[in-house]
DOMIKOL-790216 format. One record per residue (C-alpha): x, y, z negated. Coordinates in pm, 1 decimal. Example, Ala and Ser with C-alpha at 12.3 -4.5 7.8 and 13.67 -1.06 7.14 Angstrom:
<atoms>
@px = 1230.0, py = -450.0, pz = -780.0
@px = 1367.0, py = -106.0, pz = -714.0
</atoms>
This chain:
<atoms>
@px = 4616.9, py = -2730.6, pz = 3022.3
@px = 4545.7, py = -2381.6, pz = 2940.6
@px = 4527.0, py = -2300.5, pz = 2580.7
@px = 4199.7, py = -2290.0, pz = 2418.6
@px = 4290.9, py = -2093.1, pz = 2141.4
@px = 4287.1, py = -1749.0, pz = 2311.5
@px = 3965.7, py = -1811.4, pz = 2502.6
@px = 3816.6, py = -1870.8, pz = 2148.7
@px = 4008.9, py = -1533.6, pz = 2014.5
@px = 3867.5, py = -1314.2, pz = 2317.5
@px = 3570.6, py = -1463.6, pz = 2286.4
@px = 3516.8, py = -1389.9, pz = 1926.8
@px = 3647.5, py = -1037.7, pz = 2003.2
@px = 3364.4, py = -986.5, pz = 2262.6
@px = 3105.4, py = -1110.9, pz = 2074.0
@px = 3149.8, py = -888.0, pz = 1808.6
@px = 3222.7, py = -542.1, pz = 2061.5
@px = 2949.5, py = -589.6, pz = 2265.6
@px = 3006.6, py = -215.7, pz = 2447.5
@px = 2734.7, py = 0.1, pz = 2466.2
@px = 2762.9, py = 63.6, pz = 2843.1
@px = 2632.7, py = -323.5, pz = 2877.7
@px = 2350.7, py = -265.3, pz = 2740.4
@px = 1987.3, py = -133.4, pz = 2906.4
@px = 1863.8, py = 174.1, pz = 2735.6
@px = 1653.1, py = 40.4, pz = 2435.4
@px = 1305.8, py = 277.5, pz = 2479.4
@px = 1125.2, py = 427.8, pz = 2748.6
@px = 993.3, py = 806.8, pz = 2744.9
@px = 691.0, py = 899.4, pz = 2860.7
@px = 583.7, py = 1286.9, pz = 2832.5
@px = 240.6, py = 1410.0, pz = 2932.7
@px = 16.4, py = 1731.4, pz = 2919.7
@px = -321.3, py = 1692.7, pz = 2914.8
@px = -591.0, py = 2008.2, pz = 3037.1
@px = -791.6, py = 1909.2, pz = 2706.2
@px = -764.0, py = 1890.2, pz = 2319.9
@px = -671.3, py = 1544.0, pz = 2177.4
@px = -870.4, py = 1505.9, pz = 1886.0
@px = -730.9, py = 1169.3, pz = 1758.5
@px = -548.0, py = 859.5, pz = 1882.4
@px = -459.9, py = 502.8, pz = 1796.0
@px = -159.3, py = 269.0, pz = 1878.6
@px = -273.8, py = -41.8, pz = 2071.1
@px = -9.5, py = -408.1, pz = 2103.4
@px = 160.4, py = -407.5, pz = 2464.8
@px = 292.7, py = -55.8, pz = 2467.7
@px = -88.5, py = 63.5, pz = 2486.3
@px = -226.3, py = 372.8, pz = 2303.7
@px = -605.3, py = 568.7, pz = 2334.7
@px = -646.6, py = 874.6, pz = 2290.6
@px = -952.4, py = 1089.3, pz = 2244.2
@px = -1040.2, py = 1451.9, pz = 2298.0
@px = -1264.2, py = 1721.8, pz = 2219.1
@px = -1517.0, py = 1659.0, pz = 2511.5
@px = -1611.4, py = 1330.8, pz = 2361.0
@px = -1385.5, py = 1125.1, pz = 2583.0
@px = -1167.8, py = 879.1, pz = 2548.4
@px = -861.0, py = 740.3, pz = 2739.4
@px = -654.4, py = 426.9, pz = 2716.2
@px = -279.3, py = 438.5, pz = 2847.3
@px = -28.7, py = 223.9, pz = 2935.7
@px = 371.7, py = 244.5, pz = 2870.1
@px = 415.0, py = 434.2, pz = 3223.6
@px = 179.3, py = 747.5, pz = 3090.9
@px = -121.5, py = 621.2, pz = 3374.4
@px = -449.1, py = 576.2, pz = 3284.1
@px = -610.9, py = 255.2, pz = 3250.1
@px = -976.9, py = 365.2, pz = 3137.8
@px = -1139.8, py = 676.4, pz = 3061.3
@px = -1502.4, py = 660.3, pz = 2902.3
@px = -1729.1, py = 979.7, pz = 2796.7
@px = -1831.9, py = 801.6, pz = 2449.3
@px = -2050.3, py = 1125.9, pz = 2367.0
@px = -2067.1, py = 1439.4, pz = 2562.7
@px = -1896.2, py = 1698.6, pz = 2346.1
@px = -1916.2, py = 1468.6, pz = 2036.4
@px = -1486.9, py = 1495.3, pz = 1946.2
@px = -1393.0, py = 1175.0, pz = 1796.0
@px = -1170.6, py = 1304.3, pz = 1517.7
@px = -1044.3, py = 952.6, pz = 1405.8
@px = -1011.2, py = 584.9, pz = 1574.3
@px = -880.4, py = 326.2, pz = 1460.3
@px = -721.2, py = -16.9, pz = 1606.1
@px = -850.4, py = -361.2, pz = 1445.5
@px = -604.6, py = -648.4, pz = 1525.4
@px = -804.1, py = -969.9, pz = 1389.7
@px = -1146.8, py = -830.6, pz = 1607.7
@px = -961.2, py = -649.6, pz = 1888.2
@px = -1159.5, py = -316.7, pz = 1877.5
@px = -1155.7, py = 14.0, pz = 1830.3
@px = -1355.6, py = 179.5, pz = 1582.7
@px = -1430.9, py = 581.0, pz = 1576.9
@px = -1598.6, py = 861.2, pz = 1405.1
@px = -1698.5, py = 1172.5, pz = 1530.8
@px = -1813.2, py = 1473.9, pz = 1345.6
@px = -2176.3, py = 1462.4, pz = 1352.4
@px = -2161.5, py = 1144.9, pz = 1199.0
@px = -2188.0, py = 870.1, pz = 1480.5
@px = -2002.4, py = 552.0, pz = 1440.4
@px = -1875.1, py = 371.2, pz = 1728.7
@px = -1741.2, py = -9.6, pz = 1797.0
@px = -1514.5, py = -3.4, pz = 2134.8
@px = -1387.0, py = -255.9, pz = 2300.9
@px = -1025.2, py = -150.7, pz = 2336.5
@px = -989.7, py = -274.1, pz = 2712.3
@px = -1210.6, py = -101.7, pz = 2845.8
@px = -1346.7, py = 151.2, pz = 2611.6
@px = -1696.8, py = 25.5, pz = 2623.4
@px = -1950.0, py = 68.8, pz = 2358.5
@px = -1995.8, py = -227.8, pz = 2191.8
@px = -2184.6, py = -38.9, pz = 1931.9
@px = -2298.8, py = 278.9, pz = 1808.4
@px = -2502.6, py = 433.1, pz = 1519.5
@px = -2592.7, py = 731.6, pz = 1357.1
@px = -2458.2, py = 716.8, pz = 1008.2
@px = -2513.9, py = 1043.8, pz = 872.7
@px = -2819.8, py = 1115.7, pz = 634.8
@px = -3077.6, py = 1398.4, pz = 725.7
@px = -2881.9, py = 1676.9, pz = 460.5
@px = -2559.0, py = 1590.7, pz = 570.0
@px = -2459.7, py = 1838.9, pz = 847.7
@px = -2100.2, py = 1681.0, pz = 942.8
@px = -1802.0, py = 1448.3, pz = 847.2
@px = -1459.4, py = 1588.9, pz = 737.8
@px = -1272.8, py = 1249.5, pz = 678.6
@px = -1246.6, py = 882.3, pz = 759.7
@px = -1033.8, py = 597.4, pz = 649.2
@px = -1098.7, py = 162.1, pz = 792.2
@px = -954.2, py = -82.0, pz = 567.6
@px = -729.6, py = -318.6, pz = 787.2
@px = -1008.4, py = -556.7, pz = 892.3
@px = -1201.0, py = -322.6, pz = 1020.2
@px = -1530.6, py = -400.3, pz = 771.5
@px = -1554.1, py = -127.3, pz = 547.0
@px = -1510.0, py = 225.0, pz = 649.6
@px = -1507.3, py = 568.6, pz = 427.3
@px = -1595.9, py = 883.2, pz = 508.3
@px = -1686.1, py = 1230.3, pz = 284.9
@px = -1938.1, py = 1396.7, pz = 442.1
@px = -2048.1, py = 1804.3, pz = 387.8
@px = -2409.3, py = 1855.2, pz = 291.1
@px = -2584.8, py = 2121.3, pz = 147.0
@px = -2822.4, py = 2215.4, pz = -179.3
@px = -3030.2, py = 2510.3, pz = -233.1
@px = -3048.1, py = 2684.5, pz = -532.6
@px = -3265.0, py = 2999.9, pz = -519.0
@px = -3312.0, py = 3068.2, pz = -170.4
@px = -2899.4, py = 3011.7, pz = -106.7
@px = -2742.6, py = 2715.4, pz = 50.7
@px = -2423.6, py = 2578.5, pz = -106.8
@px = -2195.2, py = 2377.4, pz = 50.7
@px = -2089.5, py = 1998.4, pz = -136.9
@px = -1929.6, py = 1686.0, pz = -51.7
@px = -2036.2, py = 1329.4, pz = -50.9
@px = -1845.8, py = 1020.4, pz = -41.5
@px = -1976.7, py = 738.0, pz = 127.2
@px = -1850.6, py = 355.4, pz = 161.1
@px = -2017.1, py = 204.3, pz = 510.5
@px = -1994.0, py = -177.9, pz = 622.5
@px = -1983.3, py = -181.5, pz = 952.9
@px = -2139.3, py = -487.5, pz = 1003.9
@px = -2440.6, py = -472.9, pz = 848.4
@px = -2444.4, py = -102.5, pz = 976.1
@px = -2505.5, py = 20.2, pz = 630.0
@px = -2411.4, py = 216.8, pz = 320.1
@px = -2311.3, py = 56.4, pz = 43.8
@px = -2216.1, py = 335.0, pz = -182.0
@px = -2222.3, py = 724.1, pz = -173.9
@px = -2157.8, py = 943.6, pz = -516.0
@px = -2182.4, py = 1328.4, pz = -480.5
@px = -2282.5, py = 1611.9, pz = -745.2
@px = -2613.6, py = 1433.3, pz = -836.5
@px = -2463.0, py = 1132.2, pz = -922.0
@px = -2537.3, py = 1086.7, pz = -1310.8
@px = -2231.1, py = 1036.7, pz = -1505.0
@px = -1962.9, py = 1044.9, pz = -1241.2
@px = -1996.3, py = 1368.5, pz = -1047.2
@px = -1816.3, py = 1419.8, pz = -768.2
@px = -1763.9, py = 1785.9, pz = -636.3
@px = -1454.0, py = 1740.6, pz = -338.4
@px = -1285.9, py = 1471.4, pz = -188.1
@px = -922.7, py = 1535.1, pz = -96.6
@px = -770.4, py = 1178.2, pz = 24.8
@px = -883.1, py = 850.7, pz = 156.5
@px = -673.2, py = 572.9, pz = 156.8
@px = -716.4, py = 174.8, pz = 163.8
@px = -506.5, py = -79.7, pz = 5.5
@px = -658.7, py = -431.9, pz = 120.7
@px = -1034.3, py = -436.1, pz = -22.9
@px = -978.7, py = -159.9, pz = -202.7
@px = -1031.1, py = 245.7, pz = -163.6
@px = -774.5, py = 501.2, pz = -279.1
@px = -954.1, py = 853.1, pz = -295.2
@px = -833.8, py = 1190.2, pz = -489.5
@px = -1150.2, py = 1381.0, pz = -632.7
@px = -1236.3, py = 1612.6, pz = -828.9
@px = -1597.3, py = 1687.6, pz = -1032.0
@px = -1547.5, py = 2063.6, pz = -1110.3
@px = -1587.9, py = 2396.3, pz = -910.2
@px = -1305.3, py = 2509.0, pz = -1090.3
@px = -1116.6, py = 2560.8, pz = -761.4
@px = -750.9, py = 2655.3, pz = -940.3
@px = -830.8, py = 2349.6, pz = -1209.1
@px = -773.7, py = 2123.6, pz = -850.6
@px = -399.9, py = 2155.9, pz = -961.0
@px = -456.3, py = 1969.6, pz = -1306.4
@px = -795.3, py = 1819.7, pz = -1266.6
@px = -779.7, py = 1600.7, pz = -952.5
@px = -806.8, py = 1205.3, pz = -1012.5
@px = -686.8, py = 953.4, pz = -809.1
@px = -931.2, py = 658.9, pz = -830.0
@px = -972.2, py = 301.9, pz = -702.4
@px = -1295.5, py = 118.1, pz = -595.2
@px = -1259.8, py = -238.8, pz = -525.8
@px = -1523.0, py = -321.0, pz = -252.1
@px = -1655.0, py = -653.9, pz = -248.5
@px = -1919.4, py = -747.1, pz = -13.8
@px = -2210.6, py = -475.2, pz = -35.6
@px = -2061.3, py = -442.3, pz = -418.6
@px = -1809.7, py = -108.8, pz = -502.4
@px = -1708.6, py = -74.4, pz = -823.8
@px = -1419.0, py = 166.8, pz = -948.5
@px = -1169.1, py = 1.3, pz = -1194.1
@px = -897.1, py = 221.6, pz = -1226.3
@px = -864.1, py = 633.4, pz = -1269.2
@px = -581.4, py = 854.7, pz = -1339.3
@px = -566.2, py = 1186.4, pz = -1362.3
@px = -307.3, py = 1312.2, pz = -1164.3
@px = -345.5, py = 1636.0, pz = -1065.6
@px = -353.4, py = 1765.5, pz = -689.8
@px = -82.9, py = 1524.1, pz = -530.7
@px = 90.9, py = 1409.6, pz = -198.6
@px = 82.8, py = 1035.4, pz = -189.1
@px = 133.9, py = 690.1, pz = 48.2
@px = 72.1, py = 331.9, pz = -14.7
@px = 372.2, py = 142.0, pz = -39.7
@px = 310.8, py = -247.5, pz = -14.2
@px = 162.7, py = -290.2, pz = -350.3
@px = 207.2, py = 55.7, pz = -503.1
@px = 122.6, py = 429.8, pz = -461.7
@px = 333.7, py = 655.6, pz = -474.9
@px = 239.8, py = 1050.5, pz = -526.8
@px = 373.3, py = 1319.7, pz = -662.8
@px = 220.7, py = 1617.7, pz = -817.9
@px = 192.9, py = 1977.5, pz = -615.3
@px = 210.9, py = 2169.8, pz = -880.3
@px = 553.7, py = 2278.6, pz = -959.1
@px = 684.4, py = 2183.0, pz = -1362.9
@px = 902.1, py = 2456.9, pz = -1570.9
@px = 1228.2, py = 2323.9, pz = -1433.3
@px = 1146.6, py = 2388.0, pz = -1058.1
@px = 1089.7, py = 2000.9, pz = -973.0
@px = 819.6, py = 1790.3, pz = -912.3
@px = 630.0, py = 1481.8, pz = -1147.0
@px = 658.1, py = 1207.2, pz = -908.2
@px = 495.4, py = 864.1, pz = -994.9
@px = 502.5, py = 525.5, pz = -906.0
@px = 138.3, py = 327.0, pz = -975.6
@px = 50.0, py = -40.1, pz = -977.4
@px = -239.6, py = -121.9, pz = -793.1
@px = -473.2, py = -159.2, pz = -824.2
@px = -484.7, py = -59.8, pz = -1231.4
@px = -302.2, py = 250.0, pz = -1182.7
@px = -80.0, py = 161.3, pz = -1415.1
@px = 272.9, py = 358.7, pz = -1380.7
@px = 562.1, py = 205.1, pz = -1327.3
@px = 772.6, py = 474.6, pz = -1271.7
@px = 786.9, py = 850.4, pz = -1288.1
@px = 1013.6, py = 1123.1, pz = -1246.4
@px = 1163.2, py = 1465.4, pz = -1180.4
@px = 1212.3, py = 1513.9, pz = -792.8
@px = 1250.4, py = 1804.4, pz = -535.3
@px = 984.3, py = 1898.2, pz = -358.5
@px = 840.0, py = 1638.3, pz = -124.4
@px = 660.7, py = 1771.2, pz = 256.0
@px = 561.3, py = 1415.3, pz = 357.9
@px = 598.4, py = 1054.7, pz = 289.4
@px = 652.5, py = 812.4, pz = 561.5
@px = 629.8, py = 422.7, pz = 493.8
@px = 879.8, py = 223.5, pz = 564.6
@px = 904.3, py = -109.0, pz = 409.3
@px = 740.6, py = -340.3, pz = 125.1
@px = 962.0, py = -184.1, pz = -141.7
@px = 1122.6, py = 134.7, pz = 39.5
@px = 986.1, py = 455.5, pz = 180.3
@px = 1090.3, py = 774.2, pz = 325.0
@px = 1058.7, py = 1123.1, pz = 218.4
@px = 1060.2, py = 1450.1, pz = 392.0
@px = 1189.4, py = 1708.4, pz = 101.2
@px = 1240.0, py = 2044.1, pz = 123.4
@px = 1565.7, py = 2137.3, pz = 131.8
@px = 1511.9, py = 1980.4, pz = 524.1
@px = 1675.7, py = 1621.3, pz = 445.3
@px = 1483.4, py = 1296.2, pz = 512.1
@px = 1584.2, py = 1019.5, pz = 247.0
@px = 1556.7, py = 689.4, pz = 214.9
@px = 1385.2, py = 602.4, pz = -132.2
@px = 1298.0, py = 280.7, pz = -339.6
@px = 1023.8, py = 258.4, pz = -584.6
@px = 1253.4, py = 316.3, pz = -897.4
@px = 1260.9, py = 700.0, pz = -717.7
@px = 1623.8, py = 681.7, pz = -675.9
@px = 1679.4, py = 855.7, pz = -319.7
@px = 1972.1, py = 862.5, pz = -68.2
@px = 2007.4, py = 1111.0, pz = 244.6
@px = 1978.8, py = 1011.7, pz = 589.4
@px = 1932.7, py = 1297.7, pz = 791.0
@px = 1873.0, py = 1657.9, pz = 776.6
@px = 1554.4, py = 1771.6, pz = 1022.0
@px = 1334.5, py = 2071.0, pz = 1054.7
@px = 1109.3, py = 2179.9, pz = 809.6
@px = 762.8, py = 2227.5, pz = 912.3
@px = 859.2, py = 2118.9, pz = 1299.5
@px = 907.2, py = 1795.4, pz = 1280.1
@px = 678.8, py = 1444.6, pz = 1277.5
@px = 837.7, py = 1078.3, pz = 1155.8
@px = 745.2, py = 732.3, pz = 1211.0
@px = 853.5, py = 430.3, pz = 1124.3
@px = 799.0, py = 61.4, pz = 1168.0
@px = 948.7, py = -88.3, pz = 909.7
@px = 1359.4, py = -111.1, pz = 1104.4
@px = 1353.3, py = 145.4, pz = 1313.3
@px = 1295.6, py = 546.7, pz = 1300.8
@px = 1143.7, py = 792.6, pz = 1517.7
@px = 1238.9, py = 1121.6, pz = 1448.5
@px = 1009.7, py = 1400.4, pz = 1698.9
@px = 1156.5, py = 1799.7, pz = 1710.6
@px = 1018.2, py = 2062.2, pz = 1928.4
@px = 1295.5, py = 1976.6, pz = 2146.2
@px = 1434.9, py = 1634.5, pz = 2134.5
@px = 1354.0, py = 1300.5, pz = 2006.7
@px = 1574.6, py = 1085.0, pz = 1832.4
@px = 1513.2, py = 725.6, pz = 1721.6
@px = 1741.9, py = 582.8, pz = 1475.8
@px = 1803.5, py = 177.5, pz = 1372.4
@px = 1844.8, py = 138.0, pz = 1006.9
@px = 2047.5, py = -117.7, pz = 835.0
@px = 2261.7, py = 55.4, pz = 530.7
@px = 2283.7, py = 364.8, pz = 730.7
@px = 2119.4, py = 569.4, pz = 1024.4
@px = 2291.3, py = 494.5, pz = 1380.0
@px = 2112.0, py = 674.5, pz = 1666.1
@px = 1984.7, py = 410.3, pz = 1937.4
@px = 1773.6, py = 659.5, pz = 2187.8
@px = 1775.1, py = 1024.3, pz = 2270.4
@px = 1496.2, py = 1214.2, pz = 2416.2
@px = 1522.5, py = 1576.3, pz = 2554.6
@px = 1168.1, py = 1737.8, pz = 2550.3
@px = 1090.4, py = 1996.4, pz = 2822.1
@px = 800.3, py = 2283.0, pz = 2838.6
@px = 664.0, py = 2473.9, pz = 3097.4
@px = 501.1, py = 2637.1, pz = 2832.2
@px = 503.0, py = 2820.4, pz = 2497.6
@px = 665.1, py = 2511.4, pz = 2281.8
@px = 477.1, py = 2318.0, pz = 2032.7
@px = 596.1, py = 2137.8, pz = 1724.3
@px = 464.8, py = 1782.8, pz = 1697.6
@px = 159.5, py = 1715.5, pz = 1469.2
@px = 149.0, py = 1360.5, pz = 1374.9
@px = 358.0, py = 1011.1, pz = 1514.8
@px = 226.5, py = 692.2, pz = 1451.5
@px = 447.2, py = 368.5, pz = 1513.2
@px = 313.8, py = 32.5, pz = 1686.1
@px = 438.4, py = -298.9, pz = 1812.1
@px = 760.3, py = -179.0, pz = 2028.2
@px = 618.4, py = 222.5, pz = 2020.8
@px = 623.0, py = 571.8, pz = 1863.1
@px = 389.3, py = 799.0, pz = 1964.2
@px = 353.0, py = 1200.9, pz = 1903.2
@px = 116.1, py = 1461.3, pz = 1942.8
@px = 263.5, py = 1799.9, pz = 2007.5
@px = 25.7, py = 2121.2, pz = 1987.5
@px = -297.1, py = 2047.6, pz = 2095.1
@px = -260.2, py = 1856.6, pz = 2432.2
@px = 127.6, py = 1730.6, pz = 2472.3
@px = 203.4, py = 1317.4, pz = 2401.0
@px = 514.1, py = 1202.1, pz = 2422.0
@px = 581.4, py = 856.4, pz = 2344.6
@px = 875.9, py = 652.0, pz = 2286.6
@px = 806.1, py = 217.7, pz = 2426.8
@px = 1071.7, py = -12.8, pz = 2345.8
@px = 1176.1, py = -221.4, pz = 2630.8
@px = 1075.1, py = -620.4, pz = 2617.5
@px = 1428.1, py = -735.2, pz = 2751.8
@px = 1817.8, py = -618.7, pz = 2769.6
@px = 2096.6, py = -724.9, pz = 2921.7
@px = 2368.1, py = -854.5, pz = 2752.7
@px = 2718.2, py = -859.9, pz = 2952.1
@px = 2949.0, py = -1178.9, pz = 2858.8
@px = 3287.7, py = -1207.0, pz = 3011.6
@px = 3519.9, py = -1594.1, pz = 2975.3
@px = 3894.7, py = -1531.5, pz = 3006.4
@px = 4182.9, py = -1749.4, pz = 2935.1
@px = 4449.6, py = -1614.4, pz = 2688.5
@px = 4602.0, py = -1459.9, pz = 2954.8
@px = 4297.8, py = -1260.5, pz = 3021.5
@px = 4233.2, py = -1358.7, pz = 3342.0
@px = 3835.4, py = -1457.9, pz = 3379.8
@px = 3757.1, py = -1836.8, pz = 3380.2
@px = 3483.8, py = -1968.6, pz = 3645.8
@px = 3309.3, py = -2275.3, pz = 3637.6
@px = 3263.7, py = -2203.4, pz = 3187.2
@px = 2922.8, py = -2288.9, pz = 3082.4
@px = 2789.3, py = -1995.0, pz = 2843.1
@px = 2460.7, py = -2118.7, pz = 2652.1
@px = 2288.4, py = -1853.3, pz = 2450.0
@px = 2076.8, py = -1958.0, pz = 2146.3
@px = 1837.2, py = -1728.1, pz = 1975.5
@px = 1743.5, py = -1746.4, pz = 1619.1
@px = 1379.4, py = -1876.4, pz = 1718.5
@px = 1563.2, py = -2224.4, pz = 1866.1
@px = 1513.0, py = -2121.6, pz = 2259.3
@px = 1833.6, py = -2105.4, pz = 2508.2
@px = 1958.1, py = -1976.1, pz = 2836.3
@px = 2246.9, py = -2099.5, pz = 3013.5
@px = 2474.8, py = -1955.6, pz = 3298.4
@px = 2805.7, py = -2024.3, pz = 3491.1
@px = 3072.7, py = -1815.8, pz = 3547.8
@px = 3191.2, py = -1722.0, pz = 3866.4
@px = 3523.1, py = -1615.5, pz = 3971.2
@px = 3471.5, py = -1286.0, pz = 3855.0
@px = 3399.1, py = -1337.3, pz = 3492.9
@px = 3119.4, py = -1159.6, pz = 3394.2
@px = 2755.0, py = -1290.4, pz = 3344.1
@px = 2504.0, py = -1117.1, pz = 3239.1
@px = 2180.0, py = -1230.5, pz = 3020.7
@px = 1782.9, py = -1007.6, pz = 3042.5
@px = 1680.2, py = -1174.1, pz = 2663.1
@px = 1456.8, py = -976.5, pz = 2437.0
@px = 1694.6, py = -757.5, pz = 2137.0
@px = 1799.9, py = -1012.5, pz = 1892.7
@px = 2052.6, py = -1223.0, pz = 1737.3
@px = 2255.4, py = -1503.5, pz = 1984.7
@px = 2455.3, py = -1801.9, pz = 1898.4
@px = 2682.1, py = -1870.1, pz = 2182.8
@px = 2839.3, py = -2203.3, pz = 2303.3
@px = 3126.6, py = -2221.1, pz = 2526.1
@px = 3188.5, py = -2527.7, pz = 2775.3
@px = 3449.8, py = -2584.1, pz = 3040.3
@px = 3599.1, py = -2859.1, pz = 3170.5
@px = 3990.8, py = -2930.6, pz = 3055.7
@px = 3911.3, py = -2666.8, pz = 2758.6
@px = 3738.0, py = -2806.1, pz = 2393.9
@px = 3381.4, py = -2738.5, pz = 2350.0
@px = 3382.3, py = -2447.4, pz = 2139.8
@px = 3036.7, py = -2331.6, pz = 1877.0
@px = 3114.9, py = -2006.0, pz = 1787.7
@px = 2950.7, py = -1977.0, pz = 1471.7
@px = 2972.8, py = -1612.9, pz = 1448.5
@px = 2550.7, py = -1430.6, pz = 1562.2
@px = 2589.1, py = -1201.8, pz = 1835.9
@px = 2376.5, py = -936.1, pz = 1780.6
@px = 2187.5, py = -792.7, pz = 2138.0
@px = 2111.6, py = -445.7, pz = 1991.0
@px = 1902.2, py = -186.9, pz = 2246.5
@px = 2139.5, py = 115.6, pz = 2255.3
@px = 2094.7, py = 437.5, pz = 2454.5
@px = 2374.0, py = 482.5, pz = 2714.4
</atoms>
């Protein structure tokens, strides 16, 4: 009888060197020009994204960069922001003259449309959905006259979508809560995040700005918390906000705070380096472009570690929560996270023309998607299934057929295959974590308790 003791050794040894060149590469690239401007786009489940541009159409795409459907929404209307609503399934967008639209997001149809702006508002400049899709905001640009001369203001308004109606607006002829500019909108659940201000003090924006909360309850919005903050950078952050404060202090840092919400209450604050952009990551974490060109990792005590350094100003990164996209002018990288960066996929960008940096990325279910310039995508799918390479030998190392290898996810579901003379089988299972039983006849029936993790990796 052969020993069983090095087939469990090797065995253990594989499952825990599982080589790179055995594995499928983990994302799929897809890079494509378009002859128009995109305007705005949205992440869809299955590897799906739409995008709209400025002649007032929309497209939807698949993971292989064709087109599934393309629908003129409004001739020369640009949708400037859509949104994706998991619980209904549709797609809802705004376009500057103040039309609302309900899409289905299979087809692009209209499910519904209406005009939302009033008769003295002239345009929209800003739009945020809260996640179920009910209650959208917008500040709008109208005008007052005040001896002969029109003056520019801002409005903001609170729609429900579903009874196709406002439900609060509050502009400079609101009494006792003026409101002269609208610099953020942000929702947290039921509730609105905005930054305002209610002076025409235009330097004063640095010191003066509040960030405020409305809690929206039915056809009801009520603000219940207000702190003046100053003109800040900020992201939501499971249940906090985090912002931090433009102006520069004495020392050459920057007040950065973390709020409760929805009280405002702070929970933390303190002295960082200049931030460029936040980027959520998880419940309790989030990362930071600062301006010395790193990317860090922080946690909502503020305390900060570096990742990676990237370029300032030319650069656009996503996250979903494990994973990190990372888009340059000339290359993407996409990074797994788990106590430190290790790169999983490389992308080399090419031009024909002038190069753009990327605007904006977005992360979905399996996907990162970027903007570049005005009319490049490139987007980064993850692949449903890999292959992961096992190999039985005895402790003399030569390969053992006839072994029964059973895989075992953590979800409870299991493949099984036999070895041939060769050795080597190979599994297609989704990334994840394996259990692996062992079985051959005239050897003991081995459980190896150690996981075997099926990472994607680039090769």
């Amino acid at each position: 009888m052969r020993k069983v003791v090095g087939l469990v050794a090797f065995l253990l040894m594989l499952v825990l060197t599982l080589s790179p060149a055995y594995a499928q590469p983990s994302y799929n690239f897809i890079q494509k020009a378009f002859s128009k401007r995109i305007t705005s786009m949205a992440a869809l489940p299955d590897n799906k994204a739409v995008l709209c541009f400025g002649d007032g159409t929309c497209s939807l795409m698949d993971s292989s960069g064709n087109t599934l459907a393309n629908r003129l929404i409004n001739p020369d209307k640009e949708i400037f922001y859509i949104k994706y609503v998991p619980p209904s399934r549709i797609l809802v967008g705004v376009d500057r003259s103040g039309n609302i639209y309900l899409l289905n997001s299979s087809t692009l149809n209209i499910i519904d449309a209406f005009l939302a702006r009033k008769n003295d508002e002239e345009s929209f400049l800003m739009a945020s959905l809260s996640s179920d899709g009910r209650y959208l905001a917008v500040s709008s640009r109208y005008y007052v006259t005040v001896s002969g001369k029109r003056y520019p203001e801002t409005r903001l308004v609170v729609f429900d979508t579903q009874s196709k109606s406002r439900i609060f607006e509050r502009d400079l002829d609101t009494s006792n809560d003026i409101l002269v500019d609208v610099f953020s909108l942000d929702f947290w659940g039921s509730y609105l995040i905005a930054e305002t201000i209610d002076t025409k003090c235009e330097l004063c924006q640095l010191t003066d700005n509040k960030i405020e909360v409305y809690r929206i309850d039915g056809q009801n919005v009520k603000k219940v918390a207000s702190f003046q903050s100053g003109l800040t950078l900020k992201s939501v952050v499971g249940n906090f906000l985090v912002a931090q404060r433009v102006q520069q202090n004495s020392t050459g840092n920057y007040l950065t705070y973390v709020f409760n919400l929805p009280d405002l209450n702070i929970k933390v604050k303190r002295m960082l380096d200049k931030i460029q952009s936040f980027i959520p990551f998880t419940n309790d974490t989030f990362l930071a472009i600062f301006s010395d060109g790193t990317l860090r990792r922080c946690n909502l005590n503020l305390e900060c570690n570096n990742l990676v350094s990237v370029p300032l100003g030319r650069v656009a990164v996503a996250s979903d929560g494990s994973s990190i996209a990372i888009f340059k002018i000339d290359e993407v990288e996409i990074y797994s996270y788990n106590g430190g960066l290790s790169r999983t996929a490389y992308y080399q960008v090419s031009w024909d023309i002038a190069p753009s940096p990327p605007k904006t990325a977005v992360a979905s279910r399996g996907g990162f998607y970027s903007i570049y310039g005005d009319n490049m995508l490139v987007s980064a799918l993850q692949l449903t299934t890999i292959k992961l390479r096992l190999i039985v030998v005895d402790d003399q190392g030569r390969p053992v057929p006839g072994a029964v290898v059973e895989i075992i996810s953590s979800g409870g579901t299991s493949q099984s295959l036999i070895t041939n003379n060769n050795g080597p089988i190979i599994f297609e299972v989704p990334p994840g974590t394996y259990n692996i039983n062992v079985k051959k006849e005239a050897f003991r029936l081995n459980l190896l308790r150690r996981a075997s993790q099926a990472t994607p990796r680039s090769c």
